[in-house]
C-alpha positions as CSV (number, residue, x, y, z in Angstrom):
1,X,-44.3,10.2,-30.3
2,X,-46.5,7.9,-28.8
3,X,-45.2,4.4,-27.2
4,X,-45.8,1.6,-29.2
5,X,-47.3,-1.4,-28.3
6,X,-45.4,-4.9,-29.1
7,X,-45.3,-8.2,-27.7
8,X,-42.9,-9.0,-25.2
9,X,-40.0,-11.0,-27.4
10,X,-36.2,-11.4,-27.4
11,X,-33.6,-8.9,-28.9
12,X,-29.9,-9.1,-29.8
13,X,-29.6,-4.9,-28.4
14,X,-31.5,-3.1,-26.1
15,X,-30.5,0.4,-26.0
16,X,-31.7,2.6,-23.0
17,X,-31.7,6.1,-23.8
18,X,-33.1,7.6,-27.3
19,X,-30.8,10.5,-27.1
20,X,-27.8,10.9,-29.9
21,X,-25.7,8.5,-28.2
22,X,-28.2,5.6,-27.6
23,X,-29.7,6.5,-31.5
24,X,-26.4,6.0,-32.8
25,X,-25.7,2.5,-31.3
26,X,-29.2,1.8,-32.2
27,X,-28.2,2.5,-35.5
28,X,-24.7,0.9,-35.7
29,X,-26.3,-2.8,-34.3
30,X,-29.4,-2.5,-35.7
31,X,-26.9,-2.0,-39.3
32,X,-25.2,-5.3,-38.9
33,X,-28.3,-7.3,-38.6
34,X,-29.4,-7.7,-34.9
35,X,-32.5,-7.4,-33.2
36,X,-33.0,-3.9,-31.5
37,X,-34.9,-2.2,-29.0
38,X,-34.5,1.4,-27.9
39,X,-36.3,2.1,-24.5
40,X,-36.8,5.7,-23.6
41,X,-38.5,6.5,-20.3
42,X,-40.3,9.9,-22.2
43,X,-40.1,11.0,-25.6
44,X,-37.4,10.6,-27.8
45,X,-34.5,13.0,-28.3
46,X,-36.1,14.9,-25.4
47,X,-33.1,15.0,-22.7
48,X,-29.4,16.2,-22.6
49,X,-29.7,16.1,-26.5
50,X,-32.4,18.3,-27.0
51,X,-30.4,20.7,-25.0
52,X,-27.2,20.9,-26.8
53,X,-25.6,23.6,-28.9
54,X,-24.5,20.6,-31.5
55,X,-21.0,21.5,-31.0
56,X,-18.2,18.6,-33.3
57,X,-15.1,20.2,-31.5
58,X,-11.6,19.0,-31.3
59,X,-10.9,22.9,-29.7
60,X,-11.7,22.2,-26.0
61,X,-9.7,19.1,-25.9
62,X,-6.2,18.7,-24.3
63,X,-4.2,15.7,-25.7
64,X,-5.1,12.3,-24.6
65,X,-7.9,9.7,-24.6
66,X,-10.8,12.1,-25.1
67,X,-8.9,14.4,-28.2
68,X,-8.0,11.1,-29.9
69,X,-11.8,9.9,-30.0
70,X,-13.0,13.6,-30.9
71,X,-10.3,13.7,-33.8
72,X,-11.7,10.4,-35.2
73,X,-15.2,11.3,-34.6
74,X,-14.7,14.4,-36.4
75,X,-12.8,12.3,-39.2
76,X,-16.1,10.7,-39.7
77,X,-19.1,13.1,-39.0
78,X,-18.4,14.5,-42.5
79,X,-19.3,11.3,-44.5
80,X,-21.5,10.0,-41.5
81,X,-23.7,13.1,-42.2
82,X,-24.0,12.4,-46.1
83,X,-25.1,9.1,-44.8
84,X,-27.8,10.0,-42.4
85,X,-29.2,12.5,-44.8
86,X,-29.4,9.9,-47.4
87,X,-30.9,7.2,-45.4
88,X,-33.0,9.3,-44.0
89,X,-35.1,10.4,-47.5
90,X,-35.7,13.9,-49.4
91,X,-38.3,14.6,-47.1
92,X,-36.8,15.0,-43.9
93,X,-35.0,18.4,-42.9
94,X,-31.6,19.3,-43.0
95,X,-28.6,18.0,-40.2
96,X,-27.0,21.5,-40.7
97,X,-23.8,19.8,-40.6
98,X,-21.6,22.8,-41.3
99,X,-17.9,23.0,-40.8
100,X,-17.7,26.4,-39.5
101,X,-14.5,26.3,-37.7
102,X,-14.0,27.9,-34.3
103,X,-11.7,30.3,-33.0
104,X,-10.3,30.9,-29.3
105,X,-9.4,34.4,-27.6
106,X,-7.6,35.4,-24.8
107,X,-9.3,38.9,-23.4
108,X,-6.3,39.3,-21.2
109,X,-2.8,39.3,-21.2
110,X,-2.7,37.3,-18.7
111,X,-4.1,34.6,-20.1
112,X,-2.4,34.9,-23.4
113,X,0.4,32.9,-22.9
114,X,-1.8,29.3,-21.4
115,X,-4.2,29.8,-24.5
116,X,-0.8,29.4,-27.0
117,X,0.7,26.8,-24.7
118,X,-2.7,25.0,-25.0
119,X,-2.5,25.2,-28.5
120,X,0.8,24.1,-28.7
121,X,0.2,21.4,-27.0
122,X,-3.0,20.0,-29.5
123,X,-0.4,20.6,-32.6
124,X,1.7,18.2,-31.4
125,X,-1.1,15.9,-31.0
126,X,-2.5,16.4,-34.9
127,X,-4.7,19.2,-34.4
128,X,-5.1,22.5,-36.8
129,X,-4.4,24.8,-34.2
130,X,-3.4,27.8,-35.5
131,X,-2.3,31.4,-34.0
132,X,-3.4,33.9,-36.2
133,X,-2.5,37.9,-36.0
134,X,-5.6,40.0,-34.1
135,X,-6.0,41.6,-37.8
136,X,-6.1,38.5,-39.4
137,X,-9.2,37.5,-36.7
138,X,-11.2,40.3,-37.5
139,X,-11.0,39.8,-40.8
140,X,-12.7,36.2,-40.0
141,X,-14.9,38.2,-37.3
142,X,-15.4,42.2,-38.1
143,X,-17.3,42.0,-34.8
144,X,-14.7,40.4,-32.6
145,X,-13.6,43.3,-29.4
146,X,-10.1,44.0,-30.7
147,X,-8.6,44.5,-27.1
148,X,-8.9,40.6,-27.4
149,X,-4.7,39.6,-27.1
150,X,-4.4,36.2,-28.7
151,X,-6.2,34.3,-31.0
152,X,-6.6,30.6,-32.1
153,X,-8.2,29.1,-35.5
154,X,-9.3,25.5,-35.7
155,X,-10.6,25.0,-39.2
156,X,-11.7,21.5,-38.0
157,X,-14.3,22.6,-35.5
158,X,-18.0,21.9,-36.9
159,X,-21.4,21.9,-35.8
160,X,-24.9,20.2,-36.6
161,X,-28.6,20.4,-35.3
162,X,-28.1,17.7,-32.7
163,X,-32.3,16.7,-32.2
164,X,-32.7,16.3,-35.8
165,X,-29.3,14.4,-36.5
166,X,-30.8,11.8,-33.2
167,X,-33.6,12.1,-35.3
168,X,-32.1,10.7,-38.2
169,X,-30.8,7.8,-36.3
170,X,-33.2,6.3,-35.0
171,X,-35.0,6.7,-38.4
172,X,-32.5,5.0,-40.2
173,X,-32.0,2.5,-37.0
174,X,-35.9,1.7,-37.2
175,X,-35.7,1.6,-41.4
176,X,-32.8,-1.7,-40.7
177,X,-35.7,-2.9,-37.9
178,X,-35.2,-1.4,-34.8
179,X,-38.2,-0.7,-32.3
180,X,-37.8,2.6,-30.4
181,X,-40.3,2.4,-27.5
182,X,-41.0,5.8,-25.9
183,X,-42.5,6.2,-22.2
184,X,-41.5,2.8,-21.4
185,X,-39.1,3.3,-18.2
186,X,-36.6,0.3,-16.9
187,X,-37.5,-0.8,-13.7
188,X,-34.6,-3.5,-12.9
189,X,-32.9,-6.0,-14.6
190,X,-33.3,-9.8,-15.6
191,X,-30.3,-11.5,-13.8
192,X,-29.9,-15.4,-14.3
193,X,-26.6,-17.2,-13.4
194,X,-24.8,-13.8,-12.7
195,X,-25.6,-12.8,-16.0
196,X,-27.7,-9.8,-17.3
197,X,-30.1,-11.0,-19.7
198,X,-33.0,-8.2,-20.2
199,X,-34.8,-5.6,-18.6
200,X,-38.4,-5.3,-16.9
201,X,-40.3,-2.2,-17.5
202,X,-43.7,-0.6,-16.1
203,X,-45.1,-2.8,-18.6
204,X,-43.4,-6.5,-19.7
205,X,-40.4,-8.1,-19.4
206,X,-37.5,-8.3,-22.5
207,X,-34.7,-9.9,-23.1
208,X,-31.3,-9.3,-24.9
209,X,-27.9,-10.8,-25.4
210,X,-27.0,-7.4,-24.5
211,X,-28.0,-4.3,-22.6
212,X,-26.4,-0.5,-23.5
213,X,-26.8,1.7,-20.8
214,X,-26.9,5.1,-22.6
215,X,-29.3,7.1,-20.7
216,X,-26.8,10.0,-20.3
217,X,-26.6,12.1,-17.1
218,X,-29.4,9.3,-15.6
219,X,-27.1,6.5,-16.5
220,X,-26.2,6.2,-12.5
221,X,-29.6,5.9,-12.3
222,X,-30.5,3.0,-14.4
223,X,-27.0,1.4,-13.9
224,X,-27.8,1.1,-10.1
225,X,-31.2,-0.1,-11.1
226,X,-29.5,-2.8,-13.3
227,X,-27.1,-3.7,-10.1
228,X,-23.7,-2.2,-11.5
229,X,-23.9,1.0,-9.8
230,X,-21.3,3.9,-11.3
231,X,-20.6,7.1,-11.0
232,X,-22.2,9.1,-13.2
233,X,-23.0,12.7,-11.9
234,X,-25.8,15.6,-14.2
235,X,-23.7,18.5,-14.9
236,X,-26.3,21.5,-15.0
237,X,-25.7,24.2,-17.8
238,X,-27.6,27.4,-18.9
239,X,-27.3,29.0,-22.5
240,X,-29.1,32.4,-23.7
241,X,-30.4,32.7,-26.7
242,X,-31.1,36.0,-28.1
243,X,-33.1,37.7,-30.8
244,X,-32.8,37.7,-34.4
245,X,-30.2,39.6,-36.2
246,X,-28.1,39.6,-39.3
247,X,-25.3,37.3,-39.1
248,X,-22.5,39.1,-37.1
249,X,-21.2,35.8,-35.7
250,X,-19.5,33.4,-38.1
251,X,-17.3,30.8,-36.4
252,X,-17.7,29.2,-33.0
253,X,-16.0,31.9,-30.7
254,X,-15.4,31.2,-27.3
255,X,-12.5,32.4,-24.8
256,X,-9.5,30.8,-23.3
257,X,-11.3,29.5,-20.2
258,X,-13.7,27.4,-21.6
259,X,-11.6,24.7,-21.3
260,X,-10.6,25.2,-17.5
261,X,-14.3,25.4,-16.9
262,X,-14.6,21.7,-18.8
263,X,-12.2,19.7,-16.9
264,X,-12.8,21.1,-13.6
265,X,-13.8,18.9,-11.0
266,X,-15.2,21.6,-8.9
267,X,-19.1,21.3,-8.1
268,X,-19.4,24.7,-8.0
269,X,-20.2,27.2,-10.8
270,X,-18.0,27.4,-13.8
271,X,-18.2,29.9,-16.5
272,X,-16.9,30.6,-19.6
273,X,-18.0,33.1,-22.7
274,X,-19.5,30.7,-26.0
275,X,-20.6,32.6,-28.7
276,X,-22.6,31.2,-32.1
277,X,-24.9,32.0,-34.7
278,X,-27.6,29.6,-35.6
279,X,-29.1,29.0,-39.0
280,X,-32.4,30.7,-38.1
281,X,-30.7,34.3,-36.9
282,X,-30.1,33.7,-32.8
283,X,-27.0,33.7,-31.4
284,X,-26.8,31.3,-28.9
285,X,-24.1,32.6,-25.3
286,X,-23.3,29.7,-22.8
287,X,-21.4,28.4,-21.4
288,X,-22.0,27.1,-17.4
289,X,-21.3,24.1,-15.5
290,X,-22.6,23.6,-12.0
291,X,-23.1,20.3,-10.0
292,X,-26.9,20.9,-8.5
293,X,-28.5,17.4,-9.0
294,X,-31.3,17.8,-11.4
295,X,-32.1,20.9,-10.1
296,X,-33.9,23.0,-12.9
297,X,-34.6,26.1,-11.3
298,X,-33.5,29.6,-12.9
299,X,-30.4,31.2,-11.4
300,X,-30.2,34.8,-12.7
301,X,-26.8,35.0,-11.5
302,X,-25.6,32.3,-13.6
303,X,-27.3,34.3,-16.5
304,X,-25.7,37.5,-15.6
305,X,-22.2,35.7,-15.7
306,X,-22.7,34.8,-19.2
307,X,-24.0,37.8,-20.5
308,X,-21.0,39.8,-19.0
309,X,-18.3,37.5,-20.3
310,X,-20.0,37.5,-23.5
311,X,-19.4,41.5,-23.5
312,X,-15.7,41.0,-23.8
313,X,-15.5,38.6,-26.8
314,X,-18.0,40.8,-28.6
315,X,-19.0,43.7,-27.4
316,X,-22.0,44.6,-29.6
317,X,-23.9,42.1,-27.8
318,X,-25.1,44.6,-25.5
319,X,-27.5,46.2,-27.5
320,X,-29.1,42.8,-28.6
321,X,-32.4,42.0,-26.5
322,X,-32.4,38.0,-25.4
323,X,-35.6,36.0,-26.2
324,X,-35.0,33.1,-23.6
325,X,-33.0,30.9,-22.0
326,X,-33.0,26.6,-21.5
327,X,-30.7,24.8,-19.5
328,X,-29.8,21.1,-19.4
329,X,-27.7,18.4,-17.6
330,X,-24.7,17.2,-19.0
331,X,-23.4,13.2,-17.7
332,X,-20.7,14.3,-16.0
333,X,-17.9,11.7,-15.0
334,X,-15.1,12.5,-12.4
335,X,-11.9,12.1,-14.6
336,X,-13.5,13.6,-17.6
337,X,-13.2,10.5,-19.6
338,X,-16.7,8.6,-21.2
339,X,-17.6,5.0,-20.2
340,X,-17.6,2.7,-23.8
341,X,-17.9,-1.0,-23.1
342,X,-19.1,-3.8,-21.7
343,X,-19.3,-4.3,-17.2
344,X,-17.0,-6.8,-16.4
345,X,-18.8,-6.9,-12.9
346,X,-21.9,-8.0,-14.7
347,X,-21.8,-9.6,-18.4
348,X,-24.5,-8.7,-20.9
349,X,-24.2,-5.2,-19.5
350,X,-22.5,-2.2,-21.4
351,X,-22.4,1.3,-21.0
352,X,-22.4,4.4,-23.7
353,X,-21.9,7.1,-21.1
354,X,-20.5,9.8,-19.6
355,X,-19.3,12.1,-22.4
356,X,-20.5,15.1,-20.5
357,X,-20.9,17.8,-23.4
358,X,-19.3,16.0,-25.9
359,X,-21.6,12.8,-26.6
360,X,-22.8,14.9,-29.9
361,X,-19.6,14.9,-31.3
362,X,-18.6,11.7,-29.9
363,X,-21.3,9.6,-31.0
364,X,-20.5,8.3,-33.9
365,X,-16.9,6.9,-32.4
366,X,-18.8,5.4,-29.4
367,X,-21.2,3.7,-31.5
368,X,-18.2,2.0,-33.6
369,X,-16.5,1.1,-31.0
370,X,-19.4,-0.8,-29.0
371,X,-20.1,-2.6,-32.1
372,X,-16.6,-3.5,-33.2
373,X,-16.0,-4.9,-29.5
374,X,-19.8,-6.9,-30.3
375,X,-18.4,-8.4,-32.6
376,X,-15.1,-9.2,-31.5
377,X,-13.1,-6.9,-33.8
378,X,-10.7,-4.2,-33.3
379,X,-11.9,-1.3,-32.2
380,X,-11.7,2.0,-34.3
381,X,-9.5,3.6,-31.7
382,X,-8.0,2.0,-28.1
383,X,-11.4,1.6,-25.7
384,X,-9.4,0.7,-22.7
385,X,-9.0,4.7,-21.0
386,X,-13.1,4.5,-21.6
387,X,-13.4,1.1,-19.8
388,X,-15.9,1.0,-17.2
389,X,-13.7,-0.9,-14.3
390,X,-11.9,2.4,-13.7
391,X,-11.4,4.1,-10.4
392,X,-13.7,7.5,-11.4
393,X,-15.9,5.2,-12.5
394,X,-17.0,3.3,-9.6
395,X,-16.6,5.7,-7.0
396,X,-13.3,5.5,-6.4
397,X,-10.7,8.2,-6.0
398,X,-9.8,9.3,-9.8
């Protein structure tokens, strides 16, 4: 996409950041009638989201703030992707939104009993979370390693193609009159009387009644560029994608730890066996999580993790040749908990941040919820756990 050439003007919006999460509050504020801008420092959709496995999971999520925005994101994706599709015109490809459901193993006895006291605990909170006999999983996965000792359905776990779905965002934000400016970087802020009221990039200066900081794991960046530093942290992780095969995959299958490896607050590696089929005949094995900065270097060690943990969810795996590998950086916040709202430290400055490897899901919600509070209505769900004046947030302990 090549940048686009305007005249320097005001807008209601300026998004930075034309990943999923920025596209879809492009697309929510650009619906209700205001002015937009999107600024992207390269092309869009070519970041965290570009990187993703398009994972819509309620699974991975304990109960609390973060499970009750994934269970009304995932409450909406279904009609939200009938709606991007049809905006978006006969012509342009498929979402893939496919409600595939996902199911959790334990490989050991040992960690049998956490996985169904996790599960117990997401019941309780409204998720379908259901134990199912090891007979009963390989009937949903013939391919499954039937030394696995516990397993856990979630019919509501779904996945989409997460760089066309952006795609279809900012399409339909652009269609309602938005201007997505690629290769345009922010430089710093316009501050008058305390107040945020634009940006400068390499080129001009523009100005906004409001500025969303949704530039994912570089939010810290921008945000300290802007003068409201937070803590916002890139969370390296490394997938493997292998060859083409008939479909011997059918659900999103990970084990019990991936959810350990999640909320962790350990820089060090994290690993955890993610298995998938895509539309096209891959089968796509994550997942890790390592702080490194935005170091993109290969480690084959990380690699050799995956593969092996893979082997024990489904064995055959290790006659299937792998055709590459990709990594990207996740925005990672301390307490696990994404930034939604405006800076009280600095008005006319909001954040959409920090969802770490959930913003795909979690788009949708955070775009609702940053227009709702725009407009001074209620929010879809409670913002205040996402509220940016928190302790994890601004360097505090969490």
């Amino acid at each position: 996409m090549s940048r686009a050439v305007v005249e320097p003007r005001g807008y209601d919006a300026i998004v930075v950041g034309a990943g999923i999460v920025g596209a879809a509050c492009a697309r929510a504020l650009a619906l209700t009638g205001r002015r937009v801008a999107v600024l992207e420092r390269g092309s869009a959709v070519s970041g965290t989201t570009s990187h993703g496995e398009g994972n819509l999971l309620v699974s991975d999520k304990g109960p609390g703030p973060e499970l009750a925005l994934a269970q009304h994101a995932r409450s909406r994706w279904g009609s939200f992707a009938a709606e991007l599709q049809d905006e978006a015109g006969p012509g342009f490809p498929d979402i893939e939104f496919e409600t595939k459901g996902g199911i959790v193993v334990a490989t050991t006895q040992a960690g049998a009993e956490p996985l169904r006291a996790f599960a117990a605990s997401q019941r309780a909170a409204g998720v379908d979370a259901r134990e199912i006999a090891i007979a009963d999983a390989l009937e949903l996965e013939p391919w499954l390693n039937p030394a696995i000792t516990v397993a856990i359905h979630y019919p509501e776990d779904a996945q989409l193609e997460p760089v066309i779905a952006a795609e279809a965002m900012l399409r339909s934000a652009r269609r309602a009159g938005a201007a997505v400016l690629t290769h345009t970087p922010v430089t710093s802020g316009l501050i008058e009387n305390g107040r945020l009221m634009g940006v400068r990039t390499d080129r001009h200066e523009l100005r906004a009644d409001m500025v969303i900081n949704a530039a994912g794991p570089w939010s810290g960046e921008v945000a300290e560029l802007l003068g409201a530093p937070i803590d916002i942290r890139p969370r390296r992780g490394m997938v493997l994608v292998t060859t083409r095969m008939p479909q011997r995959v059918f659900h999103k299958v990970y084990d019990g730890d991936y959810f350990g490896a999640t909320q962790s607050k350990d820089a060090v590696l994290q690993t955890s066996s993610v298995i998938e089929s895509t539309r096209g005949g891959t089968v796509l094995i994550g997942s890790s999580r390592e702080q490194v900065g935005f170091d993109a270097s290969l480690r084959v060690e990380v690699l050799q993790e995956l593969a092996l943990k893979a082997l024990r969810v489904f064995p055959f795996l290790a006659e299937t040749a792998v055709m590459r590998t990709y990594l990207g950086f996740r925005p990672y916040v301390p307490d696990h908990l994404p930034l939604i709202g405006p800076d009280p430290r600095l008005p006319g400055l909001w954040h959409a941040s920090g969802h770490e490897g959930a913003g795909i899901a979690l788009s949708v919600s955070t775009a609702e919820i940053i227009t709702a509070l725009a407009d001074g209505q209620p929010a879809p769900i409670d913002p205040t756990p996402f509220r940016v004046d928190r302790p994890a947030v601004l360097g505090e302990a969490a």
